[in-house]
N, C-alpha and C positions, 0 to 999 in steps of 0.2 A: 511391509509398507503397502498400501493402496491407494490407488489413487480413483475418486468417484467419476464417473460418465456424464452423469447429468450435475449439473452446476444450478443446482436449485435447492431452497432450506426443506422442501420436502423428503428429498433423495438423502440429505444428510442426516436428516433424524429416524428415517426410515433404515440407514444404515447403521446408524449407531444405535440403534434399537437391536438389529441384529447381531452387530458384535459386541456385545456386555463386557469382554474383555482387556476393551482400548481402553488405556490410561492418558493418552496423549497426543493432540490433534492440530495439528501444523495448520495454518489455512491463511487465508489472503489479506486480513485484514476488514473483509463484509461484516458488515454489522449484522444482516440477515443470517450468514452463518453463523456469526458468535451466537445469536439467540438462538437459533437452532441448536446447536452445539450443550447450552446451557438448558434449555429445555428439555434435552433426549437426557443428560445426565450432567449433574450439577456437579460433579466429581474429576471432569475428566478436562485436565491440564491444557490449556488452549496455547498457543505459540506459532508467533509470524513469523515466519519463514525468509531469510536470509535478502535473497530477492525482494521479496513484496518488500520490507521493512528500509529497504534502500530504497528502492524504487518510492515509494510512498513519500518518504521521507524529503528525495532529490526535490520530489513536485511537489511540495509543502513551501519548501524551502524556497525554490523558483517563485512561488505567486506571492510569498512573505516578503523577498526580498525586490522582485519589480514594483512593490506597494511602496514599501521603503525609500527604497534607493532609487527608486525609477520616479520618484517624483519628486527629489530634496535635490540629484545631478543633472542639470541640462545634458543632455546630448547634443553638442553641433555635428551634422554629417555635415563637411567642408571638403570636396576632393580634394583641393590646394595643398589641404593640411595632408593627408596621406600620400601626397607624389613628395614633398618634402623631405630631405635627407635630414635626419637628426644631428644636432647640434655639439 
């Protein structure tokens, strides 16, 4: 496993240039790096990584659903209603 220094699609294809090797390259989800990735070698198996693909996913999810659902349910902020002991 390695992990690159520099975070740029230069460094990537610059690296995968040098290891002809790699079958299979984890990375974040960047479009710049897919293309990078795809351009050093058309061969070599691409996969998001556990984290980024939640992560990505959660804030997908968030702005999908505040569009949705954040505009079809009013919110009343009411303190009244929150000092209120349930029924």
């Amino acid at each position: 496993m390695a992990l690159l220094e520099e975070l740029n699609a230069d460094a990537v294809r610059s690296w995968l240039k040098k290891h002809k090797n790699i079958k299979i390259v984890s990375w974040d989800g960047s479009l710049l790096f897919k293309q990078a990735i795809q351009e050093s070698d058309g061969k070599v198996m691409q996969l998001t990584d556990r984290w980024h693909l939640n992560h990505n996913f959660n804030e997908r999810m968030e702005r999908i659903l505040s569009q949705i659902v954040g505009s079809r349910i009013p919110i009343h902020h009411n303190e009244a209603q929150h000092n209120q002991e349930p029924e």
